[in-house]
N, C-alpha and C positions, 0 to 999 in steps of 0.2 A: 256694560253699563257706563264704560266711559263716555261715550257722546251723551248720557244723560246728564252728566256732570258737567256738561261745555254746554250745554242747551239752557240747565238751568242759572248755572254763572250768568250766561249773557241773559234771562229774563230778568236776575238782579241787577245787572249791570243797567238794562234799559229803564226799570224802574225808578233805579236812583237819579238816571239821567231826568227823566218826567216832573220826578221831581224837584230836581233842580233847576230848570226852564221852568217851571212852575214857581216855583218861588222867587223865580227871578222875576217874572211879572207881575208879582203880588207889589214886590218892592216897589216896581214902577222902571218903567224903561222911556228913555228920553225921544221915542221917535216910534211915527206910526209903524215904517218899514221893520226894526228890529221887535216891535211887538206881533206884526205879520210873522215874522221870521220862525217867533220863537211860539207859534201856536200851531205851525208847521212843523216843528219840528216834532212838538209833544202828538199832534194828529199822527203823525209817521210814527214814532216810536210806540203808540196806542195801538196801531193797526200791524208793527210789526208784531209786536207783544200778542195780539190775537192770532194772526197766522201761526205764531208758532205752539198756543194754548191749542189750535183747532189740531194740528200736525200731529201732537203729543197724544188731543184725544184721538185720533183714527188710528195711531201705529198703539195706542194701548187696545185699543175694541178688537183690532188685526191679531193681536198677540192674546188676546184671551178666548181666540176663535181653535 
């Protein structure tokens, strides 16, 4: 059950990132590039964040087979 404790650390760990790239463009960012940047980066950490909710649910369906 240890790698479920490392798996779900880093989903909070990504979360908290989201949301703070996220609030950091609420504030306002002084440039189109760092606003590109930083919608990038939350798109990527959304879409790691699903990769690994999808992984979680097939190694649970595998394990109650």
């Amino acid at each position: 059950m240890e790698e479920f404790n490392v798996v779900y650390k880093l989903q909070r760990h990504l979360k908290q990132v989201i949301e703070d790239c996220k609030d950091t463009i609420m504030s306002g960012v002084d440039s189109l590039e760092k606003y590109q940047y930083l919608i990038g980066k939350v798109q990527a950490f959304e879409q790691t964040l699903q990769e690994i909710s999808n992984l979680l649910d097939n190694k649970e369906r595998n394990s109650d087979d």
